[in-house]
C-alpha positions in Angstrom: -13.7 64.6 168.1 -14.2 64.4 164.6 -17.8 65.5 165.2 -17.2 68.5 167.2 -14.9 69.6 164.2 -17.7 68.8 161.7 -20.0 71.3 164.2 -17.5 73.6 164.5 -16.9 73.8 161.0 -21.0 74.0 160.5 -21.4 76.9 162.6 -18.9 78.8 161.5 -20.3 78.6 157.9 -23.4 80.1 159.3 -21.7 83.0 161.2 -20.1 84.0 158.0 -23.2 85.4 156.8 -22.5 87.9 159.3 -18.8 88.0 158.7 -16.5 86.4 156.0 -13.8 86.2 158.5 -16.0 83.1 159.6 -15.7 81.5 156.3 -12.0 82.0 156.5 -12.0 79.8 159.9 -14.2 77.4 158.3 -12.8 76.4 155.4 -9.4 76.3 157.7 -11.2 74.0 160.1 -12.2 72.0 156.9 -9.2 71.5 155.7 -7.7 70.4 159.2 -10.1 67.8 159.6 -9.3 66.6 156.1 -5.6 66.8 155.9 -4.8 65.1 159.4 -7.9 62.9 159.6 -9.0 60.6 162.5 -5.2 60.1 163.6 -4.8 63.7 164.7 -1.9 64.1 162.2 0.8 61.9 163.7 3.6 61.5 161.2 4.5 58.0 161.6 8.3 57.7 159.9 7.8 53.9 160.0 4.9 53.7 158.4 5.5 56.2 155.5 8.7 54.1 154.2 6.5 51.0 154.3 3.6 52.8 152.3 6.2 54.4 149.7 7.9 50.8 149.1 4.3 48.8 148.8 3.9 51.8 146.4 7.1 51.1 144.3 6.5 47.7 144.4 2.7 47.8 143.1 4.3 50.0 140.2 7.1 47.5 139.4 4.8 44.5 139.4 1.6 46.8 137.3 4.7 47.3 135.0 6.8 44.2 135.0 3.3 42.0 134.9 3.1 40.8 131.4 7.1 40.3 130.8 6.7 37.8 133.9 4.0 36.0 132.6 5.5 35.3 129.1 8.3 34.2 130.5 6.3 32.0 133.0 4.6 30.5 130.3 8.0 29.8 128.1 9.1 28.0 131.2 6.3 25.9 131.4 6.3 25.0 127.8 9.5 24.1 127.9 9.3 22.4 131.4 6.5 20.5 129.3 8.4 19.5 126.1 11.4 18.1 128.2 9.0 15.8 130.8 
């Protein structure tokens, strides 16, 4: 499918050399095929909640990274100096 749209999207470049109508179509075909992709557009509720919390969680550990691992390494130390 994603083929015929990539033809389709081909041929009407080359009709808008007769008309700029065409490129109109194109570039709106273009965009289609970008913004929804192989899935067709199907707006998966599920899915977007998991994506937006792996999201906020990649954040909080990017920002949280080096405060946890000075504070894992005082906990060693001192798991070290009282063995």
């Amino acid at each position: 499918m994603f083929a015929l749209l990539l033809l389709l999207a081909v041929a009407l470049i080359g009709l808008g050399f007769l008309n700029a109508l065409w490129w109109v179509a194109a570039i709106v075909v273009i965009f289609g095929a970008f913004r929804y992709g192989r899935t067709g557009g199907v707006y998966d509720p599920e899915y977007r909640a998991y994506r937006d919390q792996r999201d906020r969680r990649a954040r909080w550990d990017r920002r949280y990274a080096r405060e946890r691992e000075g504070r894992r390494r005082r906990e060693v130390r001192r798991w070290d100096r009282d063995r």
